[in-house]
DOLOTOR-971182 format. One record per residue (C-alpha): x, y, z; residue in three letters. Coordinates in steps of 0.25 Angstrom, whole numbers, padded with zeros to 4 digits, always signed. Each point is the difference from the previous one (the first is absolute). Layout:
XYZALA...
# end
This chain:
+0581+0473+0358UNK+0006+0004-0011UNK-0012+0002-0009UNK-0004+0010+0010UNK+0010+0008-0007UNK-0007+0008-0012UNK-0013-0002+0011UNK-0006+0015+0004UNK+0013+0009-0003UNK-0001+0012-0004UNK+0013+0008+0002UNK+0014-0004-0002UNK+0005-0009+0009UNK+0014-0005+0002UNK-0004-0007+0013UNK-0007-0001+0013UNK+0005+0008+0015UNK-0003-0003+0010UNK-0010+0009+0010UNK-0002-0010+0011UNK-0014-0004+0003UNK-0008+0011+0006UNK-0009-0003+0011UNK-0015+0008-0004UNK-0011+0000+0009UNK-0014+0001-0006UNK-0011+0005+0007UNK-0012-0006-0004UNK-0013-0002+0010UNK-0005-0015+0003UNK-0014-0004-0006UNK-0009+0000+0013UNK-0001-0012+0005UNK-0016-0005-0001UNK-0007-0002+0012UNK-0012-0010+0002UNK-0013+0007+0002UNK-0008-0001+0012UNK-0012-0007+0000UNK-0009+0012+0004UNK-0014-0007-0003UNK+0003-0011+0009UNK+0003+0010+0011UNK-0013+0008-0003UNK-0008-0013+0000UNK+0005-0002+0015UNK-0003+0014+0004UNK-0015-0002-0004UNK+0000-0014+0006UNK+0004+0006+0014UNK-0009+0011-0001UNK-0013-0007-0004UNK+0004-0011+0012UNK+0002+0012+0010UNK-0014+0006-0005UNK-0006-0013+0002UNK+0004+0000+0013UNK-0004+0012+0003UNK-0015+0000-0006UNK-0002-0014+0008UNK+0004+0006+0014UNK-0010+0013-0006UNK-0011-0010-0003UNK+0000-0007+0011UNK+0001+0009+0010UNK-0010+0008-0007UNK-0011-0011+0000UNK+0003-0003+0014UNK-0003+0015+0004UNK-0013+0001-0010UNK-0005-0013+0008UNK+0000+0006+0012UNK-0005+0013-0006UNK-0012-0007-0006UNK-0004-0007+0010UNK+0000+0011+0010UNK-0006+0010-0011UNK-0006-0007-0012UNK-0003-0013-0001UNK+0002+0004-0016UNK+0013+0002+0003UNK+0004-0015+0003UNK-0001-0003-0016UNK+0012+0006+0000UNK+0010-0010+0006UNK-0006-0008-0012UNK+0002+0010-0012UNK+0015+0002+0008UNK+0002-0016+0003UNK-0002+0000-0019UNK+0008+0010-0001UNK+0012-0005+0009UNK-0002-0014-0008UNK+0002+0008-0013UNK+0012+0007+0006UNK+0005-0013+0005UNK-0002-0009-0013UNK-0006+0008-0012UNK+0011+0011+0001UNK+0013-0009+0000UNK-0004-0006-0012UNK-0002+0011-0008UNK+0015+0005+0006UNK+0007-0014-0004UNK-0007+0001-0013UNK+0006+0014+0000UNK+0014-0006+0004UNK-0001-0011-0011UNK-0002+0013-0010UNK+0010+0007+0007UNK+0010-0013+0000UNK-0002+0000-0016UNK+0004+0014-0003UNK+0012-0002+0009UNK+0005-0013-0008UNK-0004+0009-0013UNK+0011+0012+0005UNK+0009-0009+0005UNK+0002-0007-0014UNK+0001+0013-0006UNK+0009+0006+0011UNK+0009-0014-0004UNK-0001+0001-0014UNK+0004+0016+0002UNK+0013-0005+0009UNK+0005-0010-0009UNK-0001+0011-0012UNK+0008+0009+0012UNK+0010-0011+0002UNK+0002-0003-0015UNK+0002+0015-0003UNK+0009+0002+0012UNK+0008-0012-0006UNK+0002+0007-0013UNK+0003+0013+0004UNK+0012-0006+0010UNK+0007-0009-0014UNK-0002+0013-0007UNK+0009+0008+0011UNK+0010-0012+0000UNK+0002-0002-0012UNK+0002+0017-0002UNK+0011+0000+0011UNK+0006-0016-0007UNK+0001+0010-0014UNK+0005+0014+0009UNK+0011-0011+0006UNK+0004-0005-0013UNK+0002+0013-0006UNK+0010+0005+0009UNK+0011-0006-0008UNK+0015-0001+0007UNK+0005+0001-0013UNK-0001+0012-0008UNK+0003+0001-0016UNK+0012+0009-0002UNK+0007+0004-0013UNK+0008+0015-0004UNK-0008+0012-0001UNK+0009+0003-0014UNK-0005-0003-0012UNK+0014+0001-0006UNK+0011-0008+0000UNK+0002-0010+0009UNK+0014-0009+0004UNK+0000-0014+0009UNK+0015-0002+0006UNK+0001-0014+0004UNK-0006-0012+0004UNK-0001-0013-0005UNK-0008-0007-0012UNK-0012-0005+0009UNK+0000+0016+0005UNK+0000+0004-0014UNK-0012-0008-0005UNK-0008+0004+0013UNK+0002+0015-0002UNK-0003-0003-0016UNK-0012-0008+0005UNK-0005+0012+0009UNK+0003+0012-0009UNK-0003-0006-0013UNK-0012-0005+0006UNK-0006+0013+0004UNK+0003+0007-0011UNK-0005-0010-0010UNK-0014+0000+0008UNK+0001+0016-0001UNK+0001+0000-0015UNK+0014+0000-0001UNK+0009-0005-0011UNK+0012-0008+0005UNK+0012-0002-0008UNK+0012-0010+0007UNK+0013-0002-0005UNK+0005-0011+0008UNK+0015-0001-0002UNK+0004-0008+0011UNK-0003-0015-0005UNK-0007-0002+0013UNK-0015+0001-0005UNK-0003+0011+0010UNK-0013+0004-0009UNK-0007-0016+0000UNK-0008+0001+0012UNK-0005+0015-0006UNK-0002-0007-0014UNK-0007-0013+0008UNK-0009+0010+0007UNK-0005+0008-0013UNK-0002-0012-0006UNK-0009-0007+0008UNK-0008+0013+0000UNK-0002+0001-0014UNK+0009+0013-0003UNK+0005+0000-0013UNK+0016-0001+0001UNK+0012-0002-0010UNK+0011-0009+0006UNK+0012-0003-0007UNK+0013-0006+0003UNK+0014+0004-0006UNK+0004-0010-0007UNK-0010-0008-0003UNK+0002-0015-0001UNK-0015-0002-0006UNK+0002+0013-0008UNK+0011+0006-0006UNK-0003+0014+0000UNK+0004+0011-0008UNK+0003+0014+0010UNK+0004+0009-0010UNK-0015-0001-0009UNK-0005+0012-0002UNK+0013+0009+0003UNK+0006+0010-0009UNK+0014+0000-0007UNK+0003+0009+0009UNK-0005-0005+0013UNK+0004-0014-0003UNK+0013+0007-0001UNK+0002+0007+0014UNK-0008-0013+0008UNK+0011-0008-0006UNK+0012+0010+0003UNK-0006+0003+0015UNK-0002-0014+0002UNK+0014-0005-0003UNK+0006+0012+0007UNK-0006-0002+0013UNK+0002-0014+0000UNK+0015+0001-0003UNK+0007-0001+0014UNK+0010+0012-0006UNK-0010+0008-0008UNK+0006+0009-0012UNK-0005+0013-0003UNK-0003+0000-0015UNK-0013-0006+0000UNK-0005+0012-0009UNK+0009-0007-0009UNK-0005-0014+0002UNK-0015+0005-0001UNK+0002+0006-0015UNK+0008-0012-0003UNK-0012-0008+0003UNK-0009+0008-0005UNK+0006+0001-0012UNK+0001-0017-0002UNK-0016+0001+0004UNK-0002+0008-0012UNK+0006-0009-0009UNK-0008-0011+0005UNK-0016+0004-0008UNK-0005-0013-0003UNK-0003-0007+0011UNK-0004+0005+0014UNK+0014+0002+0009UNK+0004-0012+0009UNK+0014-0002+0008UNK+0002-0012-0009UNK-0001+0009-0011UNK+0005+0011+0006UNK+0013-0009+0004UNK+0003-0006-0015UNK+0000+0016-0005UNK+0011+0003+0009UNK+0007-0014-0004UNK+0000+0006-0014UNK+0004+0011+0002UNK+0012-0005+0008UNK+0003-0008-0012UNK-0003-0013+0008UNK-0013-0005-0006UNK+0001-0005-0016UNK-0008+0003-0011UNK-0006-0013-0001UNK-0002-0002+0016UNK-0010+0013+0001UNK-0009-0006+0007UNK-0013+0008+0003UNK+0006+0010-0008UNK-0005+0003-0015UNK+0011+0002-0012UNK-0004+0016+0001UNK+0003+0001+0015UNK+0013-0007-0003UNK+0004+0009-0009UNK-0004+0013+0007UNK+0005-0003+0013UNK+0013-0004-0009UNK+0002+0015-0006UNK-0005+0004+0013UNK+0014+0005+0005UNK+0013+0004-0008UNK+0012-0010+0003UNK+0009+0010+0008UNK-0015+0003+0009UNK-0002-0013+0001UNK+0011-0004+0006UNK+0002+0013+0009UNK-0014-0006+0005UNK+0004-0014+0001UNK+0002-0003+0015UNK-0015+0008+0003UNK-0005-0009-0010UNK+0005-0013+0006UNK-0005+0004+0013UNK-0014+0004-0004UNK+0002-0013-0009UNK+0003-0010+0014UNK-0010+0006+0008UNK-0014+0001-0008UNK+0007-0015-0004UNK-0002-0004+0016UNK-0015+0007-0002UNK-0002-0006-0013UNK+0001-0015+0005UNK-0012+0002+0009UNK-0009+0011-0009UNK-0009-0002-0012UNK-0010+0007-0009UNK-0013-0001+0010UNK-0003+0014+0003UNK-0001+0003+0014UNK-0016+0005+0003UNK-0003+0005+0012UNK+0005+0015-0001UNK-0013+0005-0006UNK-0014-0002+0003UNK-0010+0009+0009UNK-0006-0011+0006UNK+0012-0006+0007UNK-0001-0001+0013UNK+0015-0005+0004UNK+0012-0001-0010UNK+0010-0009+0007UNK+0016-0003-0008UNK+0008-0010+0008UNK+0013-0006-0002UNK+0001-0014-0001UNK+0009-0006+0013UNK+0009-0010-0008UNK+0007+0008-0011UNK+0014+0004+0005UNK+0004+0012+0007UNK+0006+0006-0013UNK-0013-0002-0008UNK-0008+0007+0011UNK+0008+0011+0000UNK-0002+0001-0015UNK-0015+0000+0002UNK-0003+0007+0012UNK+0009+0013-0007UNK-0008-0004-0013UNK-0014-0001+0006UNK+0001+0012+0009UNK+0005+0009-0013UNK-0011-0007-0007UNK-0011+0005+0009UNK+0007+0014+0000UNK-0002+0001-0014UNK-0015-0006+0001UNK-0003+0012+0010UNK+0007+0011-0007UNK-0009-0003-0014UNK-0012+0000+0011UNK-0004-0015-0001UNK-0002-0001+0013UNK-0008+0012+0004UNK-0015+0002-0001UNK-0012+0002+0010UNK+0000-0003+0016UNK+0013+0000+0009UNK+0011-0008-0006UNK+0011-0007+0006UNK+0014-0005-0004UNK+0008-0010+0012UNK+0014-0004-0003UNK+0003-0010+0009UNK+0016-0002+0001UNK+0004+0016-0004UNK+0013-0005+0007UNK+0007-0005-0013UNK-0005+0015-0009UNK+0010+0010+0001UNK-0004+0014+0007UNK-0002+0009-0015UNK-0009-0011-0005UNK-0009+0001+0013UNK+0000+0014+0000UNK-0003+0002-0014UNK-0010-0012+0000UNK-0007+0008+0012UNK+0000+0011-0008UNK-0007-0006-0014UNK-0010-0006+0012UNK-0004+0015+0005UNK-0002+0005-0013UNK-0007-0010-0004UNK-0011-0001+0012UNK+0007-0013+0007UNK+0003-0003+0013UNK+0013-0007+0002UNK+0004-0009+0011UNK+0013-0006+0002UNK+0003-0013+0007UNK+0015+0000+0005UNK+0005-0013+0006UNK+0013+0007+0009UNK+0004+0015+0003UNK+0010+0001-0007UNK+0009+0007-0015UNK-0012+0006-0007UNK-0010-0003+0010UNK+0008+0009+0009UNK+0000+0012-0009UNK-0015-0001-0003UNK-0004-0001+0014UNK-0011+0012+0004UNK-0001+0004-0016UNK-0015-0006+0002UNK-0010+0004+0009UNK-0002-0011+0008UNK+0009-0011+0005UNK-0002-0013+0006UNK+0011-0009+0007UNK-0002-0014+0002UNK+0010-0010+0007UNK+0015+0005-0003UNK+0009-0011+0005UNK+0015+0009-0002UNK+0001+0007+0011UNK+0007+0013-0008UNK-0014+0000-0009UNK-0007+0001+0012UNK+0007+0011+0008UNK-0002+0008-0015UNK-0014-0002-0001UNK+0000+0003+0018UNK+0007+0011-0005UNK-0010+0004-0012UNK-0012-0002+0009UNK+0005+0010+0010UNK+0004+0003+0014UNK-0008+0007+0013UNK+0004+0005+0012UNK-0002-0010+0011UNK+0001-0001+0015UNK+0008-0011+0004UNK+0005-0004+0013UNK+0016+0003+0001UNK+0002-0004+0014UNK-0006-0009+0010UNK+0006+0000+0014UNK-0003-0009+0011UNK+0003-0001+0015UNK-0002-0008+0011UNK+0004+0002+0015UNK-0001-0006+0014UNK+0004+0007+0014UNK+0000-0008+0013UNK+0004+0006+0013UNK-0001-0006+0014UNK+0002+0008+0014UNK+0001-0006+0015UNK+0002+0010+0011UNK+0003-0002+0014UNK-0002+0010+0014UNK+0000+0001+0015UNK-0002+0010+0010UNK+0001+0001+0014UNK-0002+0010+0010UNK+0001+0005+0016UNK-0007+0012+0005UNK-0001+0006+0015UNK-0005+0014+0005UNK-0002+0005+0014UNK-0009+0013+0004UNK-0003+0008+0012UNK-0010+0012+0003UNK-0002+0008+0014UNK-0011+0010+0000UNK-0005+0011+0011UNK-0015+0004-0001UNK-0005+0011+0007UNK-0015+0006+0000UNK-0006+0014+0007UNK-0013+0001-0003UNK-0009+0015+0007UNK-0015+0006-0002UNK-0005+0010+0006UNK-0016+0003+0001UNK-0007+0013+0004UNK-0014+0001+0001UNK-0011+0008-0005UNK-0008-0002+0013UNK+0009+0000+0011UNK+0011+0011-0001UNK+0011-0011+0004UNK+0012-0006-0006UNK+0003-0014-0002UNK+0011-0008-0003UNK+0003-0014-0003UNK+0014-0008-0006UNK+0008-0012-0001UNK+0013-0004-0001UNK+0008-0013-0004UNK+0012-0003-0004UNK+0007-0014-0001UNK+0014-0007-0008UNK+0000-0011-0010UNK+0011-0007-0005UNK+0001-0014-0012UNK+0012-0007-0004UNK-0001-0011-0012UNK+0010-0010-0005UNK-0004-0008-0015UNK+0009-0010-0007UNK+0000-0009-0010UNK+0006-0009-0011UNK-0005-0003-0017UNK+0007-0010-0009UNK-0006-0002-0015UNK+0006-0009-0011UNK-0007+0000-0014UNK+0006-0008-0013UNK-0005+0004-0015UNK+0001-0007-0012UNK-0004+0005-0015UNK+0001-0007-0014UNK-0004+0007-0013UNK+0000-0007-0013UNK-0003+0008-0015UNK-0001-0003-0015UNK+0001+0010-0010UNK-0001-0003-0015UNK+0001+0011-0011UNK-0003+0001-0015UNK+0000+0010-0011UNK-0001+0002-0015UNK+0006+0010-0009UNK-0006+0003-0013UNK+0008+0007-0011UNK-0005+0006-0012UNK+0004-0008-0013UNK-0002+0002-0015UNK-0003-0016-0003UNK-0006-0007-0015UNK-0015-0001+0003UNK+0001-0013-0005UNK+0014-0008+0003UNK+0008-0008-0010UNK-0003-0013+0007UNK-0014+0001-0001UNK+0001+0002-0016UNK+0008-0014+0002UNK-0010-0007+0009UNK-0012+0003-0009UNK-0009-0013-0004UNK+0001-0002-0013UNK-0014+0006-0004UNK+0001+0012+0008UNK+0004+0015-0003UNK+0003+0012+0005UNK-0006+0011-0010UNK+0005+0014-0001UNK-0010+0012-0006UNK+0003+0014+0000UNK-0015+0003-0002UNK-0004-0010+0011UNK+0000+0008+0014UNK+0002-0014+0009UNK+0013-0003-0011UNK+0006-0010+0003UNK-0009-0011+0001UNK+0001-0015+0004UNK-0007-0008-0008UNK-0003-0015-0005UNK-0004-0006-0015UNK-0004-0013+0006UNK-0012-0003-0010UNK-0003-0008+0014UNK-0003+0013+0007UNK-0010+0004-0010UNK-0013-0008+0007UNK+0004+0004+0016UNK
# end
């Protein structure tokens, strides 16, 4: 997997996020499926056969019952006429055994030009079927490709092309984000410059990598046991001067402020050494003379003219005013000199180098690696301001443990870098003292695993906050009702009523008539009259008892959510400690979907 690193990249990468995997339909239209031909000839063949055997039919009924009428005719008629049965009886054997010859020879003809079209309809079906089989892999292996491209993870790196700072993580997280980043850029045409400082080799499997592909590279590990090399070749007086004064300064647990006064006593000891190239062991017996601690005749390295000019170098009463600086410079380019030689350090020059990686050795005590990562970061300052380090395509410069450089050294060293056309990245083990003070001065920023919980809340904190809405109260209830009713009633009842009705009726009932033809009167009438009287007497008794009963039984249940408007971290400090230890969280101004969670797996690089 891992070689897949420096495989088809072509923008900086400092990881892989992840997208999910996206589910894409293509449309593509199936190959028709071919289809066997119809033997038409044979068909045709049958359709001839029916007719001629219906035709034959036919004329035979025709001829016989023509030459049974022309018989008759003939012999009535003509006796010419009965020749004709006979020319009719030849022609009905002609019908009856010439002409089916003639069709099966026909059909045999016509048997052979079918075979002859059904191998070629055959042979056109196969090439069909061959075609059809091709065209169908074709479409599969378009949709296997289509499926394969649609990657779950995606590369992801800043969109700056400034400074960038790493806070946290671990070693293995540090050589998979080198691993990622340094690859990319190296296969872009970058030139990569790592300062490892931590004694963890966190640049190997970056070093391992470019060196199984061939890249050119300059390793070199500080001190060497195979080498002993010789940081200060090719420095100046005066540069040699202020790397030893800032180095010793910084590496002091209570650093003093006259370092100005160290450097020109430096650089004035240097100056008095012209005869051989400058070394610490050199460099260490010139301070031992002039503390008056080294006899003429145990000069060492030193020729009899240095001796003598570092002797009048300084009047007494100066020399002793300088005495204790001198003794401090002297014990600590001692503790250098023990492990240092007079093998210059190559590596710092050279167009063609891909990848420059300095390392410190894991076993030299924690006093001598203070010394040399102070000496080796000053050391690189100075290479970069004379403009060692500079030259065509994008170059890079990755100091890996920035935690133990003191916040003006990274400032200024970050502002030689700009001047100079360099990127800087700074790897920064914890969030803490100068790292603190530094965080958001570049232009992108990536956190790894940060176990301390007050680092994480500060880089929570860095990262920013949101409005969120988040549930403040939830409220549950639950309820049941049961009610039971029995109801009991009777009823009872007597009724009685008595009525009585007299009634007199009485009718008169009169006409009179007069007549039209007789002049007389007429009269007619009736009368009635009569008495009627009723008397009724009803009674009666009801009783009625009904009994009622009800039950009712209910549940109730009641819940609600109340959401309150909260200004939260986007990202809470307990993700930050949670992180695996090759996964980041990546902060860009000038990326729109900032922050980013990402992984620098070199695992992730082939899903």
């Amino acid at each position: 997997m891992v070689e897949q690193a420096l495989a088809t990249v072509q923008t900086e990468q400092w990881g892989w996020e992840y997208r999910g995997r996206e589910v894409v339909v293509v449309e593509h239209e199936e190959p028709p499926v071919p289809v066997v031909p119809e033997p038409t000839g044979l068909a045709r063949l049958d359709a001839k056969r029916a007719t001629a055997l219906r035709t034959r039919s036919l004329l035979t009924w025709v001829v016989v019952g023509g030459g049974l009428l022309t018989a008759g005719v003939g012999l009535a008629a003509d006796p010419l006429l009965a020749l004709a049965p006979g020319a009719l009886t030849l022609g009905f054997a002609w019908l009856r055994w010439g002409r089916p010859e003639l069709l099966r020879r026909a059909t045999v003809r016509e048997h052979q030009l079918w075979l002859t079209a059904c191998s070629d309809s055959l042979a056109r079906f196969e090439t069909d079927v061959q075609t059809w089989w091709l065209d169908l892999n074709d479409q599969e292996r378009t949709r296997g490709q289509q499926a394969r491209a649609v990657r779950p993870w995606v590369p992801v790196g800043p969109a700056t092309k400034e400074r960038v700072d790493l806070y946290g993580g671990t070693a293995a997280g540090w050589r998979a984000a080198l691993l990622a980043m340094g690859s990319s850029l190296m296969s872009a045409g970058g030139r990569l410059t790592v300062l490892d400082l931590t004694q963890d080799a966190v640049a190997e499997p970056l070093r391992q990598l470019a060196e199984d592909h061939g890249a050119p590279i300059r390793s070199t590990v500080v001190p060497d046991e195979k080498r002993s090399l010789n940081l200060l070749a090719g420095l100046s007086a005066e540069e040699i001067g202020v790397v030893i004064a800032e180095a010793l300064r910084a590496a002091e647990a209570e650093p003093t402020e006259s370092r100005g006064v160290d450097a020109t006593l430096v650089q004035q000891v240097v100056e008095c050494l012209t005869e051989s190239p400058v070394t610490m062991g050199r460099l260490h017996l010139a301070l031992q003379v002039m503390l008056r601690q080294l006899p003429p005749g145990q000069r060492g390295d030193l020729t009899r003219a240095e001796y003598g000019t570092l002797t009048d170098l300084l009047s007494e009463a100066a020399r002793r005013t300088a005495e204790p600086r001198l003794f401090r410079l002297a014990s600590g380019i001692a503790r250098l000199a023990g492990v240092s030689g007079d093998v210059a350090m190559d590596g710092w020059d050279g167009e063609e180098i891909s990848l420059r990686v300095v390392q410190l050795a894991h076993r030299e005590s924690e006093l001598t690696a203070a010394l040399f990562r102070q000496l080796v970061f000053q050391v690189a300052m100075s290479r970069i301001q004379r403009g060692q380090m500079s030259g065509r395509g994008e170059r890079i410069v990755v100091i890996a443990g920035a935690d133990v450089l003191a916040r003006p050294d990274l400032e200024r060293f970050d502002s030689i870098c700009r001047r100079n056309g360099l990127r800087l990245v700074l790897l920064f083990s914890h969030l803490r003292d100068s790292a603190v003070e530094l965080l958001g001065g570049g232009d992108a920023v990536l956190f790894m695993r940060l176990g301390n919980a007050k680092e994480a809340e500060q880089a929570a904190t860095f990262i920013g906050r949101q409005h969120r809405l988040v549930a403040s109260q939830f409220t549950y209830s639950h309820g049941t009702t049961t009610s039971q009713s029995t109801s009991d009633s009777t009823s009872r009842g007597n009724s009685s009523s008595t009525s009585d009705s007299v009634g007199v009726q009485t009718s008169d009932s009169r006409q009179a008539t007069f007549g039209l033809l007789f002049s007389r009167r007429h009269r007619s009438g009736s009368k009635s009259s009569g008495e009627q009287s009723s008397s009724s007497t009803t009674g009666g008794s009801s009783w009625s008892e009904s009994t009622s009963t009800s039950a009712s039984k209910g549940t109730s249940e009641n819940t609600s959510v109340g959401y309150q408007r909260t200004y939260e971290y986007s990202i809470e400090p307990t993700v930050l400690q949670g992180l695996s230890p090759t996964a980041f969280i990546m902060v860009d101004p000038l990326d729109p979907a900032s922050p980013r969670l990402g992984d620098c797996d070199p695992r992730l690089g082939g899903t």
